[in-house]
N, C-alpha and C positions, 0 to 999 in steps of 0.2 A: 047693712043688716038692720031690721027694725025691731023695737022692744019685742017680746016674748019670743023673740026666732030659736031654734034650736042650736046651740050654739057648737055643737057637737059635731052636728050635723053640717052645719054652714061651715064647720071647720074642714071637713071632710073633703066636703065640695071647693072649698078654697084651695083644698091639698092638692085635690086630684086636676084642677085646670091649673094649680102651677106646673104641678111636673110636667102635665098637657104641652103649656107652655113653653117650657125648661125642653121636653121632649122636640116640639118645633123648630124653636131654637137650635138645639143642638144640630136636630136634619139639616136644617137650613145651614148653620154652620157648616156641617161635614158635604153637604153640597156644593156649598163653597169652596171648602176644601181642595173638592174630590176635583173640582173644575180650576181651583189653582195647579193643584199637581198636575192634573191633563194639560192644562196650560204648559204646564213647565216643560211635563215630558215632552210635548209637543215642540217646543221649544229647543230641547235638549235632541228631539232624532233631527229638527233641521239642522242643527246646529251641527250635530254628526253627519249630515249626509252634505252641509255644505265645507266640512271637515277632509270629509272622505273624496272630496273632487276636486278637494285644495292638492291632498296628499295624490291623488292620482293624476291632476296637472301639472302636478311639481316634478313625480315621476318621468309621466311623460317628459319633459322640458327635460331632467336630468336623463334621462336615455337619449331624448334625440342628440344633447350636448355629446352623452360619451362614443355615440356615434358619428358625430361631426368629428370627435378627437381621436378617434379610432383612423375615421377617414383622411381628416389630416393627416396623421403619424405614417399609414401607409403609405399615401402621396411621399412625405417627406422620403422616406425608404427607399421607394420608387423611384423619387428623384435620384436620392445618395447615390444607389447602386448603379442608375443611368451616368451620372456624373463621374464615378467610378472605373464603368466600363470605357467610356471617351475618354477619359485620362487613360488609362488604360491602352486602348487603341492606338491613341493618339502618340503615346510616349512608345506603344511597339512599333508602330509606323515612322516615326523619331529611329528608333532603334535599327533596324531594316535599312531605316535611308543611309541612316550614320554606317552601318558595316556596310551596305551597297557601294558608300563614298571610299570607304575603306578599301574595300576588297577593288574598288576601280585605279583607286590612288597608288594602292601597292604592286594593283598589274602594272600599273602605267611604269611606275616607277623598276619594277622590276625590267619591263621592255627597252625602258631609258637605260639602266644598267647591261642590260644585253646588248644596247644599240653601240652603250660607249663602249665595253669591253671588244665587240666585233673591230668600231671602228679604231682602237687602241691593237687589236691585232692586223687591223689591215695597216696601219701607221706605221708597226713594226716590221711588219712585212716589206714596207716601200724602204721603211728604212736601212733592214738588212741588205735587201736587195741594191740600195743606192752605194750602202759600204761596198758589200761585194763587187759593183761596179768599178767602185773606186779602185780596190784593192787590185782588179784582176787586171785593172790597165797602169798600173803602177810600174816600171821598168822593174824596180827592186823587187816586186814579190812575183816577177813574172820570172826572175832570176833564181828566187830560191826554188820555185816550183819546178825550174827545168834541171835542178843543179843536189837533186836530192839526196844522190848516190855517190857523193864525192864533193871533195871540201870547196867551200865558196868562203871566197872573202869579202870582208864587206867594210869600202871602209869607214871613216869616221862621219863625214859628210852623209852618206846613207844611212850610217844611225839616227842622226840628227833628221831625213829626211824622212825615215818611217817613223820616228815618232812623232814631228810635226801631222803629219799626216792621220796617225791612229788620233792624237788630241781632237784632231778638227772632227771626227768623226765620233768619237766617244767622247763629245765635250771634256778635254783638258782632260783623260783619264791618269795620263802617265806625270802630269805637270800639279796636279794635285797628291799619286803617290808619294813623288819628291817633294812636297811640301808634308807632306803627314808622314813621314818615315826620313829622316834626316840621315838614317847610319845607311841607306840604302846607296849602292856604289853602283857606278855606268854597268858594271859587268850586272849586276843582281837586276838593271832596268833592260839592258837587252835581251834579258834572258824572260823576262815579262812579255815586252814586246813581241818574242818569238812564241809564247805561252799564248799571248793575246791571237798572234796569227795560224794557232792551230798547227803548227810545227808537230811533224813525229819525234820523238826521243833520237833518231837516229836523224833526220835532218840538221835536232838542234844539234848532236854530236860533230856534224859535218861541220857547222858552221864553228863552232868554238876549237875543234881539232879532238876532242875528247871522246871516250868511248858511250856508250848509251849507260851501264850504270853508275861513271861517273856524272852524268846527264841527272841520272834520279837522285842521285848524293846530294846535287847541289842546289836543285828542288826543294828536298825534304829539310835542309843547311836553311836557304831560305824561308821555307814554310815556318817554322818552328823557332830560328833565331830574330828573323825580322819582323814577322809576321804573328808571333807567338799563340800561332794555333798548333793545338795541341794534338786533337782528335785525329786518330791515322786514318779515319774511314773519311777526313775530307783532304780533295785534294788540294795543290796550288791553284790549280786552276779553277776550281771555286772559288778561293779565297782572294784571287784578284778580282773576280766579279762580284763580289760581295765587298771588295771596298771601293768598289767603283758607284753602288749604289747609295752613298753616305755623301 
């Protein structure tokens, strides 16, 4: 300002270019500003949009995973139950074979037991039939058969000979009661041996000289005394074939 200026005035005009100034400034400022915050926002939506394709890569990759894991697990399933069924199969096909072997095993066997029992009845067959041979060509038993109806003597040497003869035939049937029956007396052994030979009641009567129910007396004397069976529904003549079995 130079001497006389108005000072009022100059002041005025000073005022009004600061605030001018002060006003520029500040635009200029809030332009900056305005161009910082765009800046930033701009910054801030890349930053969300490369946010947003982090989270939707990440999704992705976590879905594809849970459907790899999905897909796994069914697989696995699919095996299990695969593996399941062949075990399975395999253990009923195991089983099947196993009763097949079974039920083969048990025919067999049962045929085997049919085969032996048949040939255990044709054995006894050959072998009644080779007794009866025996017996029927026997002079003594050819003697009691003709001699039924009237008394036959028999003597000691003939006892002796039908019993050697019944042993050889019934392995030692009579040679064994005398050993397991001690109180057993020659009369109580030929009365066996007639027993053994299917004598009637009145043949053995003929043979000892006694009546037929003295015959049964000395039976039932034996059955009971030596023998000590009791039961009257058996008779002697079981009960010799049942200790011939022992």
């Amino acid at each position: 300002m130079e001497p006389g200026d108005d000072v009022q005035a100059a002041y005025i005009v000073q005022s009004n270019l600061a605030k001018l100034a002060l006003r520029r400034h500040d635009t200029e400022s809030a332009e900056a500003a305005i161009d910082e915050a765009f800046s930033h926002a701009e910054e801030l939506h890349y930053r969300a949009l490369r946010q947003k394709d982090d989270y939707y890569e990440t999704a992705l990759s976590q879905e594809r995973e849970n459907e790899r894991l999905r897909y796994t697990d069914a697989l696995h399933r699919m095996m299990l139950w695969g593996s399941l069924v062949l075990i399975s199969t395999v253990a009923l096909a195991i089983f099947v074979a196993m009763q097949g072997r079974l039920r083969t095993r048990e025919l067999l066997h049962r045929q085997e037991a049919v085969a032996q029992q048949e040939q255990l009845r044709q054995r006894d067959s050959m072998i009644h039939f080779l007794q009866d041979f025996i017996l029927e060509r026997s002079e003594i038993i050819q003697k009691l058969g003709e001699s039924a109806d009237r008394h036959i003597h028999i003597s000691p040497h003939e006892w002796e000979e039908m019993e050697r003869t019944l042993d050889a035939i019934d392995s030692d049937r009579f040679m064994r009661l005398r050993a397991r029956y001690p109180d057993l007396k020659d009369e109580d052994v030929r009365l066996c041996i007639l027993i053994r030979l299917h004598l009637t009641n009145r043949a053995i009567g003929n043979i000892f000289g006694i009546s037929i129910s003295a015959v049964q007396h000395r039976k039932l004397k034996l059955k009971k005394e030596v023998f000590g069976e009791e039961d009257p529904e058996t008779t002697l003549e079981q009960v010799i074939d049942r200790q011939n079995l022992h």
